[in-house]
PDB file with SEQRES, HELIX, SHEET and CRYST1 records, atoms N, CA, C and O in Angstrom:
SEQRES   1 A   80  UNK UNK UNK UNK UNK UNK UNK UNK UNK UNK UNK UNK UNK          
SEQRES   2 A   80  UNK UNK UNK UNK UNK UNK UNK UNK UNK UNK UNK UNK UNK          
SEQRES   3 A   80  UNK UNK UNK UNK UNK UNK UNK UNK UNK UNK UNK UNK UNK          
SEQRES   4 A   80  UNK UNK UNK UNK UNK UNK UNK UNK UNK UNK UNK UNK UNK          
SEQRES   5 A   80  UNK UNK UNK UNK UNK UNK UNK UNK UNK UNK UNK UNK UNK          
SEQRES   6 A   80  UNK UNK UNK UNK UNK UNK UNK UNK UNK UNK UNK UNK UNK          
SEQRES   7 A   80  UNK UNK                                                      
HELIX    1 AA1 UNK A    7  UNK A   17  1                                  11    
SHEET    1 AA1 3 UNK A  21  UNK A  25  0                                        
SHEET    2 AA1 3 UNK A  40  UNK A  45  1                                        
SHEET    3 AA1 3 UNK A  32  UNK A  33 -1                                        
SHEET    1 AA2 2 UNK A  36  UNK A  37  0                                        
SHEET    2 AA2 2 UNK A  40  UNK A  45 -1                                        
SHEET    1 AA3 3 UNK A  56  UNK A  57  0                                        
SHEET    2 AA3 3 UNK A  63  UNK A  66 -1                                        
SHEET    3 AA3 3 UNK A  76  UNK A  79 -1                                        
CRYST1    1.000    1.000    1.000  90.00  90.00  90.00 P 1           1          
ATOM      1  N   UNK A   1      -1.589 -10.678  -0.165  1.00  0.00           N  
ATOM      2  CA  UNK A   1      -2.973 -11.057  -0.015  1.00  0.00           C  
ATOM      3  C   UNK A   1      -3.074 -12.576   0.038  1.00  0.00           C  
ATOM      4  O   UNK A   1      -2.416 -13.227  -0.772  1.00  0.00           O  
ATOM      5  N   UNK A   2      -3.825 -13.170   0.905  1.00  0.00           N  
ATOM      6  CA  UNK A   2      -4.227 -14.525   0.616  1.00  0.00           C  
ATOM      7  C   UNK A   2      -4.684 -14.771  -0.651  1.00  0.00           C  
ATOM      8  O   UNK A   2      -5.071 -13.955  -1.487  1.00  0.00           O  
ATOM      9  N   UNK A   3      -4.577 -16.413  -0.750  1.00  0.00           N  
ATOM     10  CA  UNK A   3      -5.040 -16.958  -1.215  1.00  0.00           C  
ATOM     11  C   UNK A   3      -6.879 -17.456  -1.277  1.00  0.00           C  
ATOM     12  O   UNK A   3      -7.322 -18.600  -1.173  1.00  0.00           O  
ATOM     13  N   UNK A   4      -7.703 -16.092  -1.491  1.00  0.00           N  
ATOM     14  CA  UNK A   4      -9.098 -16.701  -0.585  1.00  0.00           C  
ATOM     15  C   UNK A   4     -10.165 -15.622  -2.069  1.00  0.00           C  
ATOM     16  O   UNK A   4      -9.841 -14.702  -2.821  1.00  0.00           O  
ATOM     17  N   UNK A   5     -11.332 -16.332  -1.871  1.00  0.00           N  
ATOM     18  CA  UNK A   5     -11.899 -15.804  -3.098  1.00  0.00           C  
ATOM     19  C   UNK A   5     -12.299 -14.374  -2.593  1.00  0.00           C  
ATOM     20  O   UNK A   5     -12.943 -13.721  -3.413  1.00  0.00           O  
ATOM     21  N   UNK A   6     -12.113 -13.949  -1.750  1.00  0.00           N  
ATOM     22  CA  UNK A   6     -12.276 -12.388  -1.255  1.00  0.00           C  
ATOM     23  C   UNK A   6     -11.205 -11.351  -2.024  1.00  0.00           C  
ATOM     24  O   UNK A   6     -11.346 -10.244  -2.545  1.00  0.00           O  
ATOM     25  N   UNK A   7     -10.091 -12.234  -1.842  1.00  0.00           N  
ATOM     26  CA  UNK A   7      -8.596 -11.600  -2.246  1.00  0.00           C  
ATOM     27  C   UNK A   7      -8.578 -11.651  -3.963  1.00  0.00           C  
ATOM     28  O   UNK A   7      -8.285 -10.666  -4.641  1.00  0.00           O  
ATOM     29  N   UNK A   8      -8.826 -12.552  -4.346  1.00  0.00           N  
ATOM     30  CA  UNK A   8      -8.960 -12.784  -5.604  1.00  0.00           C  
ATOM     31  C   UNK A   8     -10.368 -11.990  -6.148  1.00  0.00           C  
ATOM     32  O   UNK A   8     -10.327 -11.810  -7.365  1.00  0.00           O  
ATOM     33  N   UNK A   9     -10.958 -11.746  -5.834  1.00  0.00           N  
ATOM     34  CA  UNK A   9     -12.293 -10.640  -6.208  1.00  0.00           C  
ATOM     35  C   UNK A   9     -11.616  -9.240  -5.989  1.00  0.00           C  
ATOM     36  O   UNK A   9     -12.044  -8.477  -6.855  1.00  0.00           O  
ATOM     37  N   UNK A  10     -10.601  -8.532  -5.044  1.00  0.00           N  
ATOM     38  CA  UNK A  10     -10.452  -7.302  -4.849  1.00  0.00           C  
ATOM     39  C   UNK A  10      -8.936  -7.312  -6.202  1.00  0.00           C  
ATOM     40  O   UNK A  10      -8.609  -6.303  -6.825  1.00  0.00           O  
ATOM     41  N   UNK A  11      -8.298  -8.607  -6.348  1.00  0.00           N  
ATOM     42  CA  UNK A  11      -7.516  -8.041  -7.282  1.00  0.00           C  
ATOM     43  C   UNK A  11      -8.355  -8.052  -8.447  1.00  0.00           C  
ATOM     44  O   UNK A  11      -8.354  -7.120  -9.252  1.00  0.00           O  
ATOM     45  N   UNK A  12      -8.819  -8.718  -8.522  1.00  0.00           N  
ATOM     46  CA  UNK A  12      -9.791  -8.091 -10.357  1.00  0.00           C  
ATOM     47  C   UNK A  12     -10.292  -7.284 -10.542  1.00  0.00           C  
ATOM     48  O   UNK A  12     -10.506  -6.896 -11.691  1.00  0.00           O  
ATOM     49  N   UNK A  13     -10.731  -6.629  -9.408  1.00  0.00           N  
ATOM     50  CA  UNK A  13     -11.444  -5.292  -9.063  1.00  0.00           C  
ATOM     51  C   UNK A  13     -10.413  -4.378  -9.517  1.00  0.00           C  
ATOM     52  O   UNK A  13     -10.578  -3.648 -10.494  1.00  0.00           O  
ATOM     53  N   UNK A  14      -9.154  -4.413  -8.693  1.00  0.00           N  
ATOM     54  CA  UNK A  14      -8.376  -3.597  -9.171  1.00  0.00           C  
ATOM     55  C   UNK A  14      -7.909  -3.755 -10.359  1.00  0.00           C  
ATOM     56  O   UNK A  14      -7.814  -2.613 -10.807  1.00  0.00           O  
ATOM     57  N   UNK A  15      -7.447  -4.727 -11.391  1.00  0.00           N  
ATOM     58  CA  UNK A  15      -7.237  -4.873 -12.270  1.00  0.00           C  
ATOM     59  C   UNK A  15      -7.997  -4.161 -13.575  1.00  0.00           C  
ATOM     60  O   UNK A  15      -7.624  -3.669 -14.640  1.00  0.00           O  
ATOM     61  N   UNK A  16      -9.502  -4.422 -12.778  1.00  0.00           N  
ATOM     62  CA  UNK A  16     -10.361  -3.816 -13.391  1.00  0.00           C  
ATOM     63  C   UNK A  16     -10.381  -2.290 -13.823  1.00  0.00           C  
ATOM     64  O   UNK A  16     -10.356  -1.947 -15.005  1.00  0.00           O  
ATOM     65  N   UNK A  17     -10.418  -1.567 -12.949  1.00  0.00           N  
ATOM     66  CA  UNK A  17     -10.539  -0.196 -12.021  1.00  0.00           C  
ATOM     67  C   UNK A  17      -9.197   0.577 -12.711  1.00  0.00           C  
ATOM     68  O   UNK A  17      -9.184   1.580 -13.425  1.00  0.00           O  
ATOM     69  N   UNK A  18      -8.385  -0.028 -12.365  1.00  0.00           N  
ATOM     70  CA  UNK A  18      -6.931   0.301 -12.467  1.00  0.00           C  
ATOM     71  C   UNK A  18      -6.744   2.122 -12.257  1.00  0.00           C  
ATOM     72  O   UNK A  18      -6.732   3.050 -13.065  1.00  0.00           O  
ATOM     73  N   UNK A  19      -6.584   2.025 -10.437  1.00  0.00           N  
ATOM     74  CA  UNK A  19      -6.268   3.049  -9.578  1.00  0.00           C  
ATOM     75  C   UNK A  19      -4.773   3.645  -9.533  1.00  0.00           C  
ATOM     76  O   UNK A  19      -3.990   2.703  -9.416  1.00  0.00           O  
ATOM     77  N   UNK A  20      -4.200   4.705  -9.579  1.00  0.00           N  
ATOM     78  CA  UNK A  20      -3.044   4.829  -9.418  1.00  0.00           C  
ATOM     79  C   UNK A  20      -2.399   4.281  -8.122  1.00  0.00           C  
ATOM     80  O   UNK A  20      -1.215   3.947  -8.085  1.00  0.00           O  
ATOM     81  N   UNK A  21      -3.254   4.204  -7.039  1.00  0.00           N  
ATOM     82  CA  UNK A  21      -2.621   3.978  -5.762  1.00  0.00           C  
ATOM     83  C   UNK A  21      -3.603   2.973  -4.940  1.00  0.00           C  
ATOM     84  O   UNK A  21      -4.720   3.398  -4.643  1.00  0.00           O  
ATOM     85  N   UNK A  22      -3.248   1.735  -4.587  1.00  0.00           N  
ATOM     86  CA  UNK A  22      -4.379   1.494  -3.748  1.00  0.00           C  
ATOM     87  C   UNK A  22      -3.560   1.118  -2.328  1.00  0.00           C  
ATOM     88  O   UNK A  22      -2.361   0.855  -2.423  1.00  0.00           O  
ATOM     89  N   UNK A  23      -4.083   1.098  -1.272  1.00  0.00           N  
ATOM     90  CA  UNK A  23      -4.085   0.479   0.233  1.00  0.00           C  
ATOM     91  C   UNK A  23      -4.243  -0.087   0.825  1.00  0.00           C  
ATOM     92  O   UNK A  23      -5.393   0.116   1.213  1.00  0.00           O  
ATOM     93  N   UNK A  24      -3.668  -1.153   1.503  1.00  0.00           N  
ATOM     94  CA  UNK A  24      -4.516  -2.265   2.177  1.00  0.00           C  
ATOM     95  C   UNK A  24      -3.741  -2.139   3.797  1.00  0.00           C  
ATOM     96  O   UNK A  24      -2.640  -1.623   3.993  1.00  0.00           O  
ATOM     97  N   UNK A  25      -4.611  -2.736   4.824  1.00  0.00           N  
ATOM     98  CA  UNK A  25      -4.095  -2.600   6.065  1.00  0.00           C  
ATOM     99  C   UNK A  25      -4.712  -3.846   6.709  1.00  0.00           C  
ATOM    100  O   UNK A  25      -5.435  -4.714   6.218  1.00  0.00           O  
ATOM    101  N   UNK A  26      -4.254  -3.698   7.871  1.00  0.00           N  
ATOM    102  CA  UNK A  26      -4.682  -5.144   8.740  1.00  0.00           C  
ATOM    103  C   UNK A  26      -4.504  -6.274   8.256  1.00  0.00           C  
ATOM    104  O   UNK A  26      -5.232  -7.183   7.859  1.00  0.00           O  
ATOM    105  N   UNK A  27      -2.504  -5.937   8.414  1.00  0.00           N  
ATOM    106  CA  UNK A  27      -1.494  -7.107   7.710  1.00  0.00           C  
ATOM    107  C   UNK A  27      -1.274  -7.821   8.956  1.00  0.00           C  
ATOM    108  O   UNK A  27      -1.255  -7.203  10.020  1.00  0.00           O  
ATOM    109  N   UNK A  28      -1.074  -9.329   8.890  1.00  0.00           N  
ATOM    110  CA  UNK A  28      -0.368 -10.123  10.353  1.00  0.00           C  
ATOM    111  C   UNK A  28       0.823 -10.127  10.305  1.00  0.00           C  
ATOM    112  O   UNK A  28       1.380 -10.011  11.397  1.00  0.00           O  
ATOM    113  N   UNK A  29       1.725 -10.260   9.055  1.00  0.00           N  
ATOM    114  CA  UNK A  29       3.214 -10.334   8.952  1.00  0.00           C  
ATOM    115  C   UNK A  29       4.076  -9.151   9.379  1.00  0.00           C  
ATOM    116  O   UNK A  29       5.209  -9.304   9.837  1.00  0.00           O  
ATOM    117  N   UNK A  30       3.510  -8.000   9.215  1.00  0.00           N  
ATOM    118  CA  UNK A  30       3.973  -6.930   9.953  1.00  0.00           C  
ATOM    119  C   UNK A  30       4.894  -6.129   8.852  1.00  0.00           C  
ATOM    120  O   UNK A  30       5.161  -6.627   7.758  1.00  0.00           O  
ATOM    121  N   UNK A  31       5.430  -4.592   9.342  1.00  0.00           N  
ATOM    122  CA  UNK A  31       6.103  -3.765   8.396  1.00  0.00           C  
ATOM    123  C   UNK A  31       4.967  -2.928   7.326  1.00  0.00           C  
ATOM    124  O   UNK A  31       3.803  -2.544   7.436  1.00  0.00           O  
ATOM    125  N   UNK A  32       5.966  -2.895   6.306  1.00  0.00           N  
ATOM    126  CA  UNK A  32       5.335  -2.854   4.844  1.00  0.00           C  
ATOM    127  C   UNK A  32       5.478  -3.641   3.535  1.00  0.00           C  
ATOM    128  O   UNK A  32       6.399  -4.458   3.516  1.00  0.00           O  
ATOM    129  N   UNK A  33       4.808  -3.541   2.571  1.00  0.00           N  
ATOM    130  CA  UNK A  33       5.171  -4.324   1.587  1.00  0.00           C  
ATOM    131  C   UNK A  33       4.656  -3.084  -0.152  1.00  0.00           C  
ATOM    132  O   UNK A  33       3.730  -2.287  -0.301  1.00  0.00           O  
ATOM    133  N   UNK A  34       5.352  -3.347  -0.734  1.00  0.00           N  
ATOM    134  CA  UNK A  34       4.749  -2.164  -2.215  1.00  0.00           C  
ATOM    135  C   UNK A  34       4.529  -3.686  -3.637  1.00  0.00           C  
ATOM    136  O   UNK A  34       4.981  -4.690  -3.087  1.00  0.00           O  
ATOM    137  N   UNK A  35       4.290  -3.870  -4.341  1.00  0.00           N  
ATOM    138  CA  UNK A  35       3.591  -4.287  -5.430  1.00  0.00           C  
ATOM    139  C   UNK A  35       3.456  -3.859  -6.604  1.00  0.00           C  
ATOM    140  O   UNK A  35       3.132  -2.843  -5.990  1.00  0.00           O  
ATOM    141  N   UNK A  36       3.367  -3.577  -7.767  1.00  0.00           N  
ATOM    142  CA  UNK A  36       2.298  -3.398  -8.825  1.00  0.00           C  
ATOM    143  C   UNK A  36       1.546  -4.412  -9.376  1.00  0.00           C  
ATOM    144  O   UNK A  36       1.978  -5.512  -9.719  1.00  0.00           O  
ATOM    145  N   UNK A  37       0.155  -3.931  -9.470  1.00  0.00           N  
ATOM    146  CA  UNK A  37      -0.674  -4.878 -10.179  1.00  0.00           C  
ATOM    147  C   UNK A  37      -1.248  -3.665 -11.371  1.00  0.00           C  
ATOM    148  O   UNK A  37      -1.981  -2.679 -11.297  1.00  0.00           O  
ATOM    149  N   UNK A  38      -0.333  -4.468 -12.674  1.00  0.00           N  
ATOM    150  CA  UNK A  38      -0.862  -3.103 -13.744  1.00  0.00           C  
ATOM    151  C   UNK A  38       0.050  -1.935 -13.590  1.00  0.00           C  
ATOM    152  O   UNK A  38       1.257  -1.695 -13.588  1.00  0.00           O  
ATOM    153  N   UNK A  39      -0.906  -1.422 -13.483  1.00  0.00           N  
ATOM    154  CA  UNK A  39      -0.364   0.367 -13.769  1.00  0.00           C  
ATOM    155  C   UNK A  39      -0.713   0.543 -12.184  1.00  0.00           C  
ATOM    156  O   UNK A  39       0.291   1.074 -11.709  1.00  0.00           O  
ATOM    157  N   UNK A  40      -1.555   0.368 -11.273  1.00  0.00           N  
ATOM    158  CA  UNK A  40      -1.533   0.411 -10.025  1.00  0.00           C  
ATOM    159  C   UNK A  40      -0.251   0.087  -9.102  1.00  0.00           C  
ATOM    160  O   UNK A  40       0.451  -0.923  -9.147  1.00  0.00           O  
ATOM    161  N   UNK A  41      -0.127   1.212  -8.246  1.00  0.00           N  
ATOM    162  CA  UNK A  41       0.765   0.314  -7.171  1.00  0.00           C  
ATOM    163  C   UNK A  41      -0.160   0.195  -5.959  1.00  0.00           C  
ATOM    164  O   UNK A  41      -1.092   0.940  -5.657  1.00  0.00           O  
ATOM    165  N   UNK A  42       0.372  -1.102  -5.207  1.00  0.00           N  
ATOM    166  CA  UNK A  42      -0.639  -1.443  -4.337  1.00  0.00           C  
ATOM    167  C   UNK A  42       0.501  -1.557  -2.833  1.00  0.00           C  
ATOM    168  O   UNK A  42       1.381  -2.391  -2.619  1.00  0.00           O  
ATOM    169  N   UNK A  43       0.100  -0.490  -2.057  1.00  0.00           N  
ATOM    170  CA  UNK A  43       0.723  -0.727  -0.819  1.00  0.00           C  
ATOM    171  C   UNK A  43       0.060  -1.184   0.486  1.00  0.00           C  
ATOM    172  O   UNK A  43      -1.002  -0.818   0.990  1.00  0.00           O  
ATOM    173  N   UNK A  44       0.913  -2.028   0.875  1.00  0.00           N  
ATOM    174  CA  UNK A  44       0.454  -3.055   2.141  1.00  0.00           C  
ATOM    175  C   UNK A  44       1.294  -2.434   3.387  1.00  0.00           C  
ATOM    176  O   UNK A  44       2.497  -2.194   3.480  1.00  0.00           O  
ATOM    177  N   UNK A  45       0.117  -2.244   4.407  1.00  0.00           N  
ATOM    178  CA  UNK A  45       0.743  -1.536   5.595  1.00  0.00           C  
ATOM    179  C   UNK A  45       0.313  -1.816   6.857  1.00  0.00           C  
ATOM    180  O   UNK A  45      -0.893  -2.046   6.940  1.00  0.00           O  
ATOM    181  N   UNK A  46       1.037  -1.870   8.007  1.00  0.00           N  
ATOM    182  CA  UNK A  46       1.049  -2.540   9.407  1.00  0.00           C  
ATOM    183  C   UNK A  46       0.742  -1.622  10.207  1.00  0.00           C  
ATOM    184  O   UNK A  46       1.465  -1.682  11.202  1.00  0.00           O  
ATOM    185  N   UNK A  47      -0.103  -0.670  10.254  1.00  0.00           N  
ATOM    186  CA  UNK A  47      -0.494   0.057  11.287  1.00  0.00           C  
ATOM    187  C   UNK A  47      -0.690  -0.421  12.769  1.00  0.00           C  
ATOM    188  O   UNK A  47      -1.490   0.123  13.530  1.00  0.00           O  
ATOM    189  N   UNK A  48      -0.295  -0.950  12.941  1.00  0.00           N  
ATOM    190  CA  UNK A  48      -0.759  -2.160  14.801  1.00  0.00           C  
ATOM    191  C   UNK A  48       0.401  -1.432  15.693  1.00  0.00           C  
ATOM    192  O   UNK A  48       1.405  -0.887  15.235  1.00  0.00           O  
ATOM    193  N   UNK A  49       0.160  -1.507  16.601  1.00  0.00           N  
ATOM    194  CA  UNK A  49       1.186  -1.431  17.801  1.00  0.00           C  
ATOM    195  C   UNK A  49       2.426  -2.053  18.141  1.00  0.00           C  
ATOM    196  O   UNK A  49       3.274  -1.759  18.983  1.00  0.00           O  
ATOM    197  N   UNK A  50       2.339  -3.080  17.210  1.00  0.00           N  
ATOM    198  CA  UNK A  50       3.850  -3.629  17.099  1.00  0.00           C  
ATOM    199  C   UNK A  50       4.825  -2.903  16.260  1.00  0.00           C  
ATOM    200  O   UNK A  50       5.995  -2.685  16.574  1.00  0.00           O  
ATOM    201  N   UNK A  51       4.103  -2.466  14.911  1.00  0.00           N  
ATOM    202  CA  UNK A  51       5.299  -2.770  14.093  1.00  0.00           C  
ATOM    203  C   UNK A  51       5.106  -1.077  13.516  1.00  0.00           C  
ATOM    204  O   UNK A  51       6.012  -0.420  13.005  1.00  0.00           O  
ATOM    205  N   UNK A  52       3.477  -0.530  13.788  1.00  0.00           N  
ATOM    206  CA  UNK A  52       3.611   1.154  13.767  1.00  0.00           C  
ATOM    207  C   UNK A  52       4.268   1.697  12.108  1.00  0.00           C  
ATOM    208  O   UNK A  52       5.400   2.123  11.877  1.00  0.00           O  
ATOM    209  N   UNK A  53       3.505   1.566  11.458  1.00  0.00           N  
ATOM    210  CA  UNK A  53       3.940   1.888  10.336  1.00  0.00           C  
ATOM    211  C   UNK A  53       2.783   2.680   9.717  1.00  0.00           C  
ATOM    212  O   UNK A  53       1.679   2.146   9.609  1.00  0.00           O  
ATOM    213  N   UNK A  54       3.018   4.029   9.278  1.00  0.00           N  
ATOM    214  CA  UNK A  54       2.032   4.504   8.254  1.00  0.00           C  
ATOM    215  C   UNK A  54       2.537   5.039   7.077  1.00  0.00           C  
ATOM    216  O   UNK A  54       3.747   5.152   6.881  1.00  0.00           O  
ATOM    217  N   UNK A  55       1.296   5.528   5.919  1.00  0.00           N  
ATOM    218  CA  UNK A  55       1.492   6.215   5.195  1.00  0.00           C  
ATOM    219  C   UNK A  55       1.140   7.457   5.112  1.00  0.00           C  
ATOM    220  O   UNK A  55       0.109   7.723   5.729  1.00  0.00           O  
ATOM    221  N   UNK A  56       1.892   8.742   4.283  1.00  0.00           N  
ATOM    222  CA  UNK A  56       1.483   9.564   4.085  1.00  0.00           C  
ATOM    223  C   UNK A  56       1.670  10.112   2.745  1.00  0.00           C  
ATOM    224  O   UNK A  56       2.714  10.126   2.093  1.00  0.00           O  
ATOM    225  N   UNK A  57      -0.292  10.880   2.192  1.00  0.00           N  
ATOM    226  CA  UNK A  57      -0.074  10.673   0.704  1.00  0.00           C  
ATOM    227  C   UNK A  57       0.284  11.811   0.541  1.00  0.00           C  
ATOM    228  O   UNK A  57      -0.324  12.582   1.284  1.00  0.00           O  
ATOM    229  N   UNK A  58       1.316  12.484  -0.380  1.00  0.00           N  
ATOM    230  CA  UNK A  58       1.395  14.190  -0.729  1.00  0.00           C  
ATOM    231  C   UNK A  58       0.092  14.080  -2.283  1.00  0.00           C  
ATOM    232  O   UNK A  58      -0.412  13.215  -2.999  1.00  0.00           O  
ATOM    233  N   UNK A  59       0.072  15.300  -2.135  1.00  0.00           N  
ATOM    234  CA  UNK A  59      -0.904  16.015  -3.287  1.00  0.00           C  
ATOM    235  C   UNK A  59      -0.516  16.164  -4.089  1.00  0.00           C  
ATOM    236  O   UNK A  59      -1.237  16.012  -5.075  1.00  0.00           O  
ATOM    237  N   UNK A  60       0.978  16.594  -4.304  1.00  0.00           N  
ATOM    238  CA  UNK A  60       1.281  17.370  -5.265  1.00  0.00           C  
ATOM    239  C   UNK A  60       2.408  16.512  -6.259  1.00  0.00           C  
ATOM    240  O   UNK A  60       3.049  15.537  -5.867  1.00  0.00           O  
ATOM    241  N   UNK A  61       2.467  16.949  -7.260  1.00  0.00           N  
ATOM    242  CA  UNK A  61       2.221  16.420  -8.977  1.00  0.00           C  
ATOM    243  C   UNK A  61       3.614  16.154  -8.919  1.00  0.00           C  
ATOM    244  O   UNK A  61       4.125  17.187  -8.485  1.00  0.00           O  
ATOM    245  N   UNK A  62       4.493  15.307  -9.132  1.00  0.00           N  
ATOM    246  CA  UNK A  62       3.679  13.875  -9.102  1.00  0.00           C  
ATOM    247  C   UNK A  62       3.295  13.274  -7.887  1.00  0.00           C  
ATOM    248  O   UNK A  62       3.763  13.916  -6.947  1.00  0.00           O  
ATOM    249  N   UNK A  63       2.540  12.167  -7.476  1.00  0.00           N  
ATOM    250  CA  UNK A  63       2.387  11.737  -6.065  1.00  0.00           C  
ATOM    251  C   UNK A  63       3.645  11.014  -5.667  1.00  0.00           C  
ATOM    252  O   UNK A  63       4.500  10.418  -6.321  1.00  0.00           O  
ATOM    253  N   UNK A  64       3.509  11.219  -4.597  1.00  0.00           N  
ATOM    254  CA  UNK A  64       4.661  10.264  -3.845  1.00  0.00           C  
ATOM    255  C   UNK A  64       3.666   9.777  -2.163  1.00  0.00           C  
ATOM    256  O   UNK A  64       2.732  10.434  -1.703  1.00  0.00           O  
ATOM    257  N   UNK A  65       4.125   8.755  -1.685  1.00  0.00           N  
ATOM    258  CA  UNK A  65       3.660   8.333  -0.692  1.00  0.00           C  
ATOM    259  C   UNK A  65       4.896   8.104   0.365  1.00  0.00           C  
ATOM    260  O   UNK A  65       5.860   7.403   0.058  1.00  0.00           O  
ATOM    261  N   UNK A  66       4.778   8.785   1.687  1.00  0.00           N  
ATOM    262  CA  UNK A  66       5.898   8.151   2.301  1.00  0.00           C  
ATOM    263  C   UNK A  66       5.774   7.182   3.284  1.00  0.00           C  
ATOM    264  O   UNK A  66       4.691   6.954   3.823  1.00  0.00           O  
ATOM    265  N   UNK A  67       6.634   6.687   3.518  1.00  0.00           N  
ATOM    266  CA  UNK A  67       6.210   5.431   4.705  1.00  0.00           C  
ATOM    267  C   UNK A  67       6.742   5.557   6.088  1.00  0.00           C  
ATOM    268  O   UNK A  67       7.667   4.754   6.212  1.00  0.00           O  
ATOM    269  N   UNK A  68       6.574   6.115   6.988  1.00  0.00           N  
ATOM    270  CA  UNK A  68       7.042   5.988   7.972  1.00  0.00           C  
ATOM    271  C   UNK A  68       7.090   4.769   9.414  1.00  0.00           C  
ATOM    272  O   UNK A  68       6.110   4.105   9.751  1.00  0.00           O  
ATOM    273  N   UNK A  69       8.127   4.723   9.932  1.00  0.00           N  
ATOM    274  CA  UNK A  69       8.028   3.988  11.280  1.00  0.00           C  
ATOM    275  C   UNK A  69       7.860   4.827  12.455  1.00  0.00           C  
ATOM    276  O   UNK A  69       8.602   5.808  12.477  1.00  0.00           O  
ATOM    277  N   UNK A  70       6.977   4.665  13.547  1.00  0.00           N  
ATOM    278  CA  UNK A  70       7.323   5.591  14.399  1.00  0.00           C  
ATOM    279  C   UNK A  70       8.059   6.973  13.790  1.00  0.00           C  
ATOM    280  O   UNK A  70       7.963   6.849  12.569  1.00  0.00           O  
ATOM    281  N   UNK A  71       8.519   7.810  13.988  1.00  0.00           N  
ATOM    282  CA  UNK A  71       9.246   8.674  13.813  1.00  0.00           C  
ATOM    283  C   UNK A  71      10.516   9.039  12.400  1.00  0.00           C  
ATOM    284  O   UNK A  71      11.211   9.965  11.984  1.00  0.00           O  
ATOM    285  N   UNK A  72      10.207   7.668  12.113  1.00  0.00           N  
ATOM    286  CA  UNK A  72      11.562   7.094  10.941  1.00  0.00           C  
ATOM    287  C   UNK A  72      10.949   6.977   9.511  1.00  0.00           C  
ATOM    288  O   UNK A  72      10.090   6.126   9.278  1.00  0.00           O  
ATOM    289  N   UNK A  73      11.430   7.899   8.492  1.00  0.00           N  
ATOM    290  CA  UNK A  73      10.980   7.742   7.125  1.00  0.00           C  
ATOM    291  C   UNK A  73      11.508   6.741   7.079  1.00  0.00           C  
ATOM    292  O   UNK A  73      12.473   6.576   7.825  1.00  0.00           O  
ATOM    293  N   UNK A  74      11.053   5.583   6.112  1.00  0.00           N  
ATOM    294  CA  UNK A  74      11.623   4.692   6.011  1.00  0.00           C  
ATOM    295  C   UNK A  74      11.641   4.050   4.404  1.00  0.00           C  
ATOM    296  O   UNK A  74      12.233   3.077   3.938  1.00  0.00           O  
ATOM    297  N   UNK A  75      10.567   5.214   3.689  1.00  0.00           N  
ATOM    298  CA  UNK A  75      10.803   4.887   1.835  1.00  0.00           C  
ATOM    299  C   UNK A  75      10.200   6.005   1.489  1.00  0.00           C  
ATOM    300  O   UNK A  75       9.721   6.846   2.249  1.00  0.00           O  
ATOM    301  N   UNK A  76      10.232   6.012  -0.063  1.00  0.00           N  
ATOM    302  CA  UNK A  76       9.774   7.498  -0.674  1.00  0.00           C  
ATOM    303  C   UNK A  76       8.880   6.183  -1.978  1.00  0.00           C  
ATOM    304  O   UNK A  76       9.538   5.212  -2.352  1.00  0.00           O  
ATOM    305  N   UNK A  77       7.758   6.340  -2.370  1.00  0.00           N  
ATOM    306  CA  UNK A  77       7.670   5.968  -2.930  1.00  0.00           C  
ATOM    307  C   UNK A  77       6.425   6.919  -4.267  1.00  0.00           C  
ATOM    308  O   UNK A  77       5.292   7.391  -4.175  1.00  0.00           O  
ATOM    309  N   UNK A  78       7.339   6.816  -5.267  1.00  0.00           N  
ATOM    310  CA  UNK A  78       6.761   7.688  -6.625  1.00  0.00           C  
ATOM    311  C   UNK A  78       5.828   6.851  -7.420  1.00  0.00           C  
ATOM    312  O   UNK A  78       5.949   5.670  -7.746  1.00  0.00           O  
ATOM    313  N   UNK A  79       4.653   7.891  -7.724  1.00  0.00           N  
ATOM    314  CA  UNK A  79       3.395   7.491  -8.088  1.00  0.00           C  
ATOM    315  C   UNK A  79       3.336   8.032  -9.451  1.00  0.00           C  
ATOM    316  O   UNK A  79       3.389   9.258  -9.539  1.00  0.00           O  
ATOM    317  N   UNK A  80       3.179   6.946 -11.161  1.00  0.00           N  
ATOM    318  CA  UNK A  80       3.207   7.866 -12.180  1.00  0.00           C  
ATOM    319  C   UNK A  80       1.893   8.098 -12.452  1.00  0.00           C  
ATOM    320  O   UNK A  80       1.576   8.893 -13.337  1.00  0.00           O  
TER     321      UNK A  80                                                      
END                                                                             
């Protein structure tokens, strides 16, 4: 996240809140990126036409999120 009082208002929010999972998109650097802030994990993701990256959340106990490229798992990531 920048450095900008927008960015700094959504992490206190979360800090606040403290979500098991949060999301952010409409990255310029491209790929992915994972985090914790807290007990939150916070994943950063490149959905654009360059770099084609999503997530997908499962339901079931415990969560996991996966990350794919195009066609390519590319992490498993466990949610407590």
């Amino acid at each position: 996240m920048r450095n900008s009082e927008g960015s700094k208002a959504a992490l206190r929010v979360i800090e606040a809140i403290s979500p098991k999972i949060v999301f952010n998109g409409h990255m310029h650097y491209g790929g992915y990126k994972t985090c914790r802030i807290g007990k939150s994990v916070y994943i950063y993701i490149d959905s654009s036409q360059k770099h084609r990256h999503y997530a997908i959340l499962s339901s079931k106990s415990p969560l996991e999120v996966e990350i794919w490229r195009n066609l390519e798992n590319v992490d498993l990531i466990h949610i407590e």
